[in-house]
MARKE-490203 format. One record per residue (C-alpha): residue number from 1; x, y, z; residue in one letter. Coordinates in nm, 4 decimals, m for minus. Layout:
BEGIN
REC / NUM / X / Y / Z / A $
...
***
This chain:
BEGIN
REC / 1 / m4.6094 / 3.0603 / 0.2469 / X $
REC / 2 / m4.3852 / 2.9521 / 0.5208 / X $
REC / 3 / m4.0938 / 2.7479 / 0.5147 / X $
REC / 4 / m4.2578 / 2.4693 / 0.7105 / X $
REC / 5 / m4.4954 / 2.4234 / 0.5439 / X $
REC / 6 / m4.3775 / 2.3367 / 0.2181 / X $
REC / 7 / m4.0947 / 2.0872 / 0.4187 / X $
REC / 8 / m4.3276 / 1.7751 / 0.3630 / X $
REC / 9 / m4.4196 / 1.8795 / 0.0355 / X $
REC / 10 / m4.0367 / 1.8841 / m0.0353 / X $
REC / 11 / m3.9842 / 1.5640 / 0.0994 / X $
REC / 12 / m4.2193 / 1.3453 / m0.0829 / X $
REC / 13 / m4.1299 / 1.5126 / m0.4133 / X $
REC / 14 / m3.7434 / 1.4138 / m0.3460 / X $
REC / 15 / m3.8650 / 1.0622 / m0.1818 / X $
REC / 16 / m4.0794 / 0.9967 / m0.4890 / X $
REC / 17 / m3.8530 / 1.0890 / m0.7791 / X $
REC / 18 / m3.6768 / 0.8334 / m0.9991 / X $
REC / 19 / m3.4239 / 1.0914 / m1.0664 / X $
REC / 20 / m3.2444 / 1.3854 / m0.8692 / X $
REC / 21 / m3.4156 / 1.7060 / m0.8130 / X $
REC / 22 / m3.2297 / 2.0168 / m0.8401 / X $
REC / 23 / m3.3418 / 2.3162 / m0.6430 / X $
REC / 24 / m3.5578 / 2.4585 / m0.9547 / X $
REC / 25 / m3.7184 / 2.1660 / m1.0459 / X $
REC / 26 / m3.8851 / 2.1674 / m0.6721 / X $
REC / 27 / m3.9558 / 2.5495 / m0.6552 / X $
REC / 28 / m4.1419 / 2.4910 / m1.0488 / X $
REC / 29 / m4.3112 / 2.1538 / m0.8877 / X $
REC / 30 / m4.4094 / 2.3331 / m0.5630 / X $
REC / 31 / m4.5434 / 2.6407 / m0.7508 / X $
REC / 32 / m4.7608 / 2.4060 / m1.0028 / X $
REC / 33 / m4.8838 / 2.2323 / m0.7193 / X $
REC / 34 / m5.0193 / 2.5475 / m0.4874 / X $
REC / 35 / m5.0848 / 2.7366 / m0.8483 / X $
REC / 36 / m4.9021 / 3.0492 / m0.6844 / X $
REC / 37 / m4.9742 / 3.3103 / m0.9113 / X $
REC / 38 / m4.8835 / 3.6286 / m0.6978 / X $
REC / 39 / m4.6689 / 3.5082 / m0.3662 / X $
REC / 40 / m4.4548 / 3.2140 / m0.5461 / X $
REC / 41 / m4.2150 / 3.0672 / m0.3534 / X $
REC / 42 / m3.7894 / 3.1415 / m0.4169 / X $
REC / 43 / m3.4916 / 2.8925 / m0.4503 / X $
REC / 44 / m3.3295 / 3.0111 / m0.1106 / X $
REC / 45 / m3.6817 / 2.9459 / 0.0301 / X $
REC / 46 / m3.6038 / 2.5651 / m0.0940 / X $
REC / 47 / m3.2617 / 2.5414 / m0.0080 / X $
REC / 48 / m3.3434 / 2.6463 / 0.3486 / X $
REC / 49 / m3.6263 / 2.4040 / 0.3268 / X $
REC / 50 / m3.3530 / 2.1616 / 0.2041 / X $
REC / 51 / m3.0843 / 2.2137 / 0.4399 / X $
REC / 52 / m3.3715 / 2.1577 / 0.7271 / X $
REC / 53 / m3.4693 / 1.8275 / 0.5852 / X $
REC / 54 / m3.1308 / 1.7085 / 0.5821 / X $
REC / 55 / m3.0288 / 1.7857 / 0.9034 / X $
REC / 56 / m3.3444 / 1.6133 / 1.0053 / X $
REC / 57 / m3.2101 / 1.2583 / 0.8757 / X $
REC / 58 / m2.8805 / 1.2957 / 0.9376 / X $
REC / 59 / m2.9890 / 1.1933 / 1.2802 / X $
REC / 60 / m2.8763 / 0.8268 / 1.3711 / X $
REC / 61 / m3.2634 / 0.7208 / 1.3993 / X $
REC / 62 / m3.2847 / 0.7233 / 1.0591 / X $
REC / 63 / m3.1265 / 0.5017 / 0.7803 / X $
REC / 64 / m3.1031 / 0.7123 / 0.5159 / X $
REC / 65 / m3.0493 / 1.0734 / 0.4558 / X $
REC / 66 / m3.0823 / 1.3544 / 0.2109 / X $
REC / 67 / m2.7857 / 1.4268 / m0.0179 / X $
REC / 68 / m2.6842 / 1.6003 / m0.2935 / X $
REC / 69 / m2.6080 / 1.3363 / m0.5714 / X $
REC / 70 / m2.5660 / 1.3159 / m0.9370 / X $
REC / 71 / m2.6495 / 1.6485 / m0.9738 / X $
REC / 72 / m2.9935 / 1.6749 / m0.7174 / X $
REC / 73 / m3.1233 / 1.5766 / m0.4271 / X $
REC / 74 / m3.2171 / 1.2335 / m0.3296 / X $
REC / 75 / m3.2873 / 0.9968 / m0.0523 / X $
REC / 76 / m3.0296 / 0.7383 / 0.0070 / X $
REC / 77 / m2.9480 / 0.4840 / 0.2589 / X $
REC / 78 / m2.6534 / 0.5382 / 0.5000 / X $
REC / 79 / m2.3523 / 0.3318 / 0.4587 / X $
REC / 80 / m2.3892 / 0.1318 / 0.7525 / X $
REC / 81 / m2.6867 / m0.0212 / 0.6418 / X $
REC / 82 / m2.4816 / m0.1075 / 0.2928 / X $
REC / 83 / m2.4589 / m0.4966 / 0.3279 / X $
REC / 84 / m2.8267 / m0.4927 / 0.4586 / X $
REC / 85 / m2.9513 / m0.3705 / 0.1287 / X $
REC / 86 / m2.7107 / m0.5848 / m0.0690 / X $
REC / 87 / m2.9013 / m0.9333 / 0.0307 / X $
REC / 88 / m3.2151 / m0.7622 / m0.1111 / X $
REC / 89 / m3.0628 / m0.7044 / m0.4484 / X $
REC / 90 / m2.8287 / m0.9884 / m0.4455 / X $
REC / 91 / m2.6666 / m0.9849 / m0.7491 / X $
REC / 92 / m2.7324 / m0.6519 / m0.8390 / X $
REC / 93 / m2.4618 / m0.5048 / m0.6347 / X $
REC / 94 / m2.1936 / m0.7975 / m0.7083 / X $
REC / 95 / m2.2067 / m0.6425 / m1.1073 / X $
REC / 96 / m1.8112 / m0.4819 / m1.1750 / X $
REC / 97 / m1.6674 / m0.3211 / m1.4639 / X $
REC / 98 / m1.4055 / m0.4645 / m1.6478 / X $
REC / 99 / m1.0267 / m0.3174 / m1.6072 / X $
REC / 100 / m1.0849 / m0.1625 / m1.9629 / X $
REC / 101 / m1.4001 / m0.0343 / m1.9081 / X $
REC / 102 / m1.3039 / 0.1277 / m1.5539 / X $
REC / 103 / m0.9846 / 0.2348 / m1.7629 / X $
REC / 104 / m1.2007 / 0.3634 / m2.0663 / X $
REC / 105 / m1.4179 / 0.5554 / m1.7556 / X $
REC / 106 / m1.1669 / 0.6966 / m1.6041 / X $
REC / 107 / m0.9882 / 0.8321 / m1.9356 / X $
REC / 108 / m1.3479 / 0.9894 / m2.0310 / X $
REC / 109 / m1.3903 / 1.1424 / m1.6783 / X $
REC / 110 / m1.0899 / 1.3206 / m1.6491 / X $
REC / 111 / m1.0103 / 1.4352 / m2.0541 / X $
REC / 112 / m1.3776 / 1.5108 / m2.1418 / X $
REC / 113 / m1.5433 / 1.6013 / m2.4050 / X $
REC / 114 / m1.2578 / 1.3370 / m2.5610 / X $
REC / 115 / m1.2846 / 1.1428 / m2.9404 / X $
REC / 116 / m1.2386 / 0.7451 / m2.9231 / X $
REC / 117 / m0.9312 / 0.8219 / m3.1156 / X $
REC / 118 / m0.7985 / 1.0014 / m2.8332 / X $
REC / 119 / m0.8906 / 0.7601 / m2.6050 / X $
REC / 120 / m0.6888 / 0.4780 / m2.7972 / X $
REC / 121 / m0.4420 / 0.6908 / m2.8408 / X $
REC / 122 / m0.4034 / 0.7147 / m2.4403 / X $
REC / 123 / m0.4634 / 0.3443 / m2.3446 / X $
REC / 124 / m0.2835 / 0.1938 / m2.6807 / X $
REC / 125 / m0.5442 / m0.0635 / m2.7573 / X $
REC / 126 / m0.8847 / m0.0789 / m2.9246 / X $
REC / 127 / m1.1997 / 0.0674 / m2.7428 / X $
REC / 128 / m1.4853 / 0.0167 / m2.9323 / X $
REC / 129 / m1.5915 / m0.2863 / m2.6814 / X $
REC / 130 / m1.5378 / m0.0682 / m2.4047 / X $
REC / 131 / m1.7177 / 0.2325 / m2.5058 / X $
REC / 132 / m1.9962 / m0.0091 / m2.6169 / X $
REC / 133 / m2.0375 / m0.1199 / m2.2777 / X $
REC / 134 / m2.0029 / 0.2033 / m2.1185 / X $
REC / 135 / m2.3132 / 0.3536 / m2.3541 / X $
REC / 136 / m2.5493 / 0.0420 / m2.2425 / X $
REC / 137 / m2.4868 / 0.1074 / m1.8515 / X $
REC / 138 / m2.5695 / 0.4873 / m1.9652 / X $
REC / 139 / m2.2269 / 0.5970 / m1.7957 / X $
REC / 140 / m2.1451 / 0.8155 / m2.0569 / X $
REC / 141 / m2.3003 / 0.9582 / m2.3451 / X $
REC / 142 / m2.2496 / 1.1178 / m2.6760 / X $
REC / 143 / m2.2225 / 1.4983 / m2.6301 / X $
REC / 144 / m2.1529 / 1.6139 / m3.0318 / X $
REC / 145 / m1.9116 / 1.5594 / m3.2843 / X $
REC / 146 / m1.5544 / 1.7446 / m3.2738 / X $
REC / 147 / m1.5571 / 2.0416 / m3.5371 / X $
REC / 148 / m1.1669 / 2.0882 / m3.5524 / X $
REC / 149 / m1.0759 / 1.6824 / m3.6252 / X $
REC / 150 / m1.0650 / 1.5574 / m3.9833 / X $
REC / 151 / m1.4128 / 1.3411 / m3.9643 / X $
REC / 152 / m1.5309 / 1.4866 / m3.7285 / X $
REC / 153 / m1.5530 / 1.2237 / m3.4837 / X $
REC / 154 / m1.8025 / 1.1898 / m3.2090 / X $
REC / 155 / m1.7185 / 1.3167 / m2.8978 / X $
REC / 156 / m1.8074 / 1.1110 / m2.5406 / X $
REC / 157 / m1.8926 / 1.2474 / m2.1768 / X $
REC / 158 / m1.9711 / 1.1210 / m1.8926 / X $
REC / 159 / m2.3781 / 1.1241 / m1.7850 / X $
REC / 160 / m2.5719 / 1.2322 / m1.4802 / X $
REC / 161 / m2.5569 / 0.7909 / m1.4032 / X $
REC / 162 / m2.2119 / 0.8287 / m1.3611 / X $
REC / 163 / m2.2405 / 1.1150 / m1.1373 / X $
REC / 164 / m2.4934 / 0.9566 / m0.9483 / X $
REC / 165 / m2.3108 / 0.5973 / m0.8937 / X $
REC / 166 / m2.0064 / 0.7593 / m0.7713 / X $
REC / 167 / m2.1554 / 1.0067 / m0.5586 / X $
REC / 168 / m2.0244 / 1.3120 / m0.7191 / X $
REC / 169 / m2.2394 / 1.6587 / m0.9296 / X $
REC / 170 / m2.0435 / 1.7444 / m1.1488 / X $
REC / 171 / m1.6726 / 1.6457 / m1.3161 / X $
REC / 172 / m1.5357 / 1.8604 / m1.1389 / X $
REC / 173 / m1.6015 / 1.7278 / m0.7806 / X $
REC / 174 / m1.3722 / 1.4074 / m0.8990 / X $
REC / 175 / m1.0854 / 1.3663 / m0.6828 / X $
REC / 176 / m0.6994 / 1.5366 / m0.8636 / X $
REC / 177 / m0.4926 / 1.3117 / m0.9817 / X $
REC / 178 / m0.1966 / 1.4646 / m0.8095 / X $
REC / 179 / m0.4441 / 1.3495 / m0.4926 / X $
REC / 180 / m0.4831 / 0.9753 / m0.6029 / X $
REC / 181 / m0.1020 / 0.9705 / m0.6916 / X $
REC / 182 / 0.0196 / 1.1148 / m0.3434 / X $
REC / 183 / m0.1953 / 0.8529 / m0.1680 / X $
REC / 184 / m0.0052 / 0.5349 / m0.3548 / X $
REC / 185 / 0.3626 / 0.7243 / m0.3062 / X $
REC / 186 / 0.5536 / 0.4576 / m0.0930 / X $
REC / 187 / 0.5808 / 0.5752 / 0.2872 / X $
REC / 188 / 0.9842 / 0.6483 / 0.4269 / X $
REC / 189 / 1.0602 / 0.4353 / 0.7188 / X $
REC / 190 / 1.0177 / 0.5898 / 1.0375 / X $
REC / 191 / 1.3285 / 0.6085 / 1.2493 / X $
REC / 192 / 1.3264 / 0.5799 / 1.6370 / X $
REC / 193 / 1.5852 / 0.7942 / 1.7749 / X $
REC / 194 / 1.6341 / 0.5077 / 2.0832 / X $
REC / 195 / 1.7676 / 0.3191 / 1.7921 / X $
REC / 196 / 2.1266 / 0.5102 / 1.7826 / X $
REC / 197 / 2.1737 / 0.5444 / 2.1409 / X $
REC / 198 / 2.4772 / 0.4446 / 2.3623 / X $
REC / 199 / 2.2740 / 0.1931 / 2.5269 / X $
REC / 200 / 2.2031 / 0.0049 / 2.2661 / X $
REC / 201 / 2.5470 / 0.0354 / 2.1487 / X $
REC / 202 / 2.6427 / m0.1031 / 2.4708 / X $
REC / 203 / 2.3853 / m0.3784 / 2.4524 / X $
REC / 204 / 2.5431 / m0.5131 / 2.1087 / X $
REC / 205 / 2.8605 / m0.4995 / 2.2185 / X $
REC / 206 / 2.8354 / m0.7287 / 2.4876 / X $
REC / 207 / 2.6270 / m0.9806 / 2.3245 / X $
REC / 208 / 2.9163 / m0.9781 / 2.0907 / X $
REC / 209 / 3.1538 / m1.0939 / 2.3445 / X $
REC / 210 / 2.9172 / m1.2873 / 2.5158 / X $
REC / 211 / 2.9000 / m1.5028 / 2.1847 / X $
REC / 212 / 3.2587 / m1.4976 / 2.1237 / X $
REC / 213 / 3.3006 / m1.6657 / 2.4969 / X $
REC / 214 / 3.0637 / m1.9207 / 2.4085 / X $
REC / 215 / 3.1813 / m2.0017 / 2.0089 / X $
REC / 216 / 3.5174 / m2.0159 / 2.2448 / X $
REC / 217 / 3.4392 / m2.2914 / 2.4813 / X $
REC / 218 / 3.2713 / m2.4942 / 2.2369 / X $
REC / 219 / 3.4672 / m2.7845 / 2.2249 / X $
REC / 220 / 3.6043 / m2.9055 / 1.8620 / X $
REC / 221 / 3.5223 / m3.1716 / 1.6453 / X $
REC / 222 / 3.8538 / m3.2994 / 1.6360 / X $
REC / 223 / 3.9179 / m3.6573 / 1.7818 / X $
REC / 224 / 4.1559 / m3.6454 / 2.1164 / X $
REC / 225 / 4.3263 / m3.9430 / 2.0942 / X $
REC / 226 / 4.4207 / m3.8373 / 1.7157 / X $
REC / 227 / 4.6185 / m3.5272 / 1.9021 / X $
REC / 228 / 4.7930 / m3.7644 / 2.1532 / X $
REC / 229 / 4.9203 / m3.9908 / 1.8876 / X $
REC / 230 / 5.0680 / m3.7055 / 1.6869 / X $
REC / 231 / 5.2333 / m3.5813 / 2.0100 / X $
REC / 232 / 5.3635 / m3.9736 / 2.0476 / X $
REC / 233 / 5.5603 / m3.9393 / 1.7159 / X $
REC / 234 / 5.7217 / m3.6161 / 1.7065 / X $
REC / 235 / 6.0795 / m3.5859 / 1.6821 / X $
REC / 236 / 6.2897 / m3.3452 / 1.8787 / X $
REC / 237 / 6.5669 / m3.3227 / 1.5710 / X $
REC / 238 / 6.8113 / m3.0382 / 1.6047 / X $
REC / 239 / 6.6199 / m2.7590 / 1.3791 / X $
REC / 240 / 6.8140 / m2.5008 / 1.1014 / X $
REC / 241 / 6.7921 / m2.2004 / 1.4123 / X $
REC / 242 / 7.0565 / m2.3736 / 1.6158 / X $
REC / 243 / 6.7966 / m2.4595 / 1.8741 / X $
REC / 244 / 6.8559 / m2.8087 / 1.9811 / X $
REC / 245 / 6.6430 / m3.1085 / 2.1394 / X $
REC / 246 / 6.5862 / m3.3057 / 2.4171 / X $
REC / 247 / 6.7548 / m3.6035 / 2.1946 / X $
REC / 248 / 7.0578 / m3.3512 / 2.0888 / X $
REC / 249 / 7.1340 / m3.3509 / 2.4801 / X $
REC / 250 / 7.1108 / m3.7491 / 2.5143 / X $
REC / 251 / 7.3678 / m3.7633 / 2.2197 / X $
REC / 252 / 7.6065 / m3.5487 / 2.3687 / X $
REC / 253 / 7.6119 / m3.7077 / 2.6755 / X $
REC / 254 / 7.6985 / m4.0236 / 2.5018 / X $
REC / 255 / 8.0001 / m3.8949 / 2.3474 / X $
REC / 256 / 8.1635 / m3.7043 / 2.6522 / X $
REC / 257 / 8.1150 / m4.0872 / 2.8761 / X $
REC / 258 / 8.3203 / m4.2434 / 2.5494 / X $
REC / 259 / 8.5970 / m3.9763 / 2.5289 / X $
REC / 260 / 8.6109 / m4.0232 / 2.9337 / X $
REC / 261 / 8.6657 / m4.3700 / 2.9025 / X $
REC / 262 / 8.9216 / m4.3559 / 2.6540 / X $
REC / 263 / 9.1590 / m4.1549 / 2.8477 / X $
REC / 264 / 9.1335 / m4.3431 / 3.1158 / X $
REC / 265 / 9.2523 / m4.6600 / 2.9192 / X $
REC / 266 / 9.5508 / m4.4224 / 2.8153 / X $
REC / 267 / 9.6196 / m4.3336 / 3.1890 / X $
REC / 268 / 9.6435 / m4.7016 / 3.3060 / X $
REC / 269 / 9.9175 / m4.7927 / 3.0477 / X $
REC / 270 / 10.1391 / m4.5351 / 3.1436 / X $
REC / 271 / 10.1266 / m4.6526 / 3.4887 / X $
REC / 272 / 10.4278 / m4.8564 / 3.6119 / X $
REC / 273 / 10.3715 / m5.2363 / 3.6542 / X $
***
């Protein structure tokens, strides 16, 4: 049978299944449906069938597209149409897990198959309301009980739900935490080499001096009349250096007139009568 003509048949099985097919469960559907007993048809016949219908809706005509989710294919809507499908649903998509229960999630999705004890052991608080919650959304499931524990205490994985919602086929498709870590690392500051050049050495030097010249003619809060009274009273006393005054000079000015006048007196007595 050719490839095209089991595309359609392909396409409505994926379109109408409430789960994800894998490529067996179309190749057993696809055989049951034709009743191939001698010619049936192969899993590369289905993945090229597959990889034909996908390529098909990843075309921007068409809304949605073929992926590979949760472990199958399935039809779902592109991204862009998102907030289109969200006023549909309404509160449907508005529904978040707790901190604890994304906490409990991610502690089951990256250390499973993992024991509640473990778990509390990891996040330091009780779990059982977490774990609760998780098992009613059908995000994880019990996969056995642990053999080597005293107890042995029921072990927790997560389901083919959780794979679906985040987009993912298996556990190990989940991104490393060494990934998640380097992405919140803090960023160095980028240095721009124009930064550190003369130029702009230049350019802060001047403004420098420019705002020295201006703090310089900035005139004072001081009060000039208070500066020509204190110039009014200063004395011009003879000071400890042997420097003397402007009133030192009047003094001795006064004295030589005086000793003048006395020997003149003396000079007129000693003249004859």
């Amino acid at each position: 049978m050719e490839i095209s003509e089991i595309i359609p048949h392909i396409e409505v099985l994926i379109f109408a299944s409430e789960k994800p097919l894998t490529s067996p469960d179309i190749v057993e559907l696809i055989n049951n449906t034709f009743g191939f007993l001698e010619e049936r048809i192969s899993i590369d016949q289905v993945d090229a069938a597959v990889n034909g219908i996908k390529e098909k809706y990843d075309s921007e005509f068409y809304p949605f597209e073929v992926r590979e989710s949760g472990g199958g294919w399935q039809f779902l809507t592109k991204k862009d149409y998102h907030q289109t499908i969200a006023q549909l649903n309404g509160d449907k998509f508005l529904k978040r897990l707790s901190n604890a229960a994304l906490e409990t999630l991610a502690i089951i999705a990256y250390k499973q198959p993992i024991t509640k004890g473990e778990i509390e052991s990891i996040r330091g608080v009780n779990t059982d309301y977490s774990i609760q919650k998780l098992l009613e959304k059908e995000l994880i499931l019990i996969s056995g009980r642990s053999e080597n524990m005293p107890g042995k205490p029921l072990l927790y994985v997560t389901s083919k739900t959780f794979m679906d919602y985040f987009g993912i086929n298996s556990p190990e498709d989940l991104p490393k935490i060494k990934e998640v870590l380097a992405e919140q690392l803090i960023e160095g500051t980028i240095v721009n080499p124009d930064d550190f050049t003369d130029q702009n050495v230049a350019n802060a030097t001047e403004f420098e001096e420019e705002s020295a010249i201006i703090e310089t003619e900035t005139p004072s809060n001081e009060d000039p009349i208070d500066d020509l009274a204190a110039l009014e009273n200063e004395t011009f006393d003879t000071e400890d250096d042997g420097n003397f005054s402007e009133s030192d000079n009047f003094e001795e000015g006064d004295e030589t007139s005086n000793e003048e006048a006395s020997e003149d007196d003396e000079n007129s007595d000693k003249d004859p009568a």
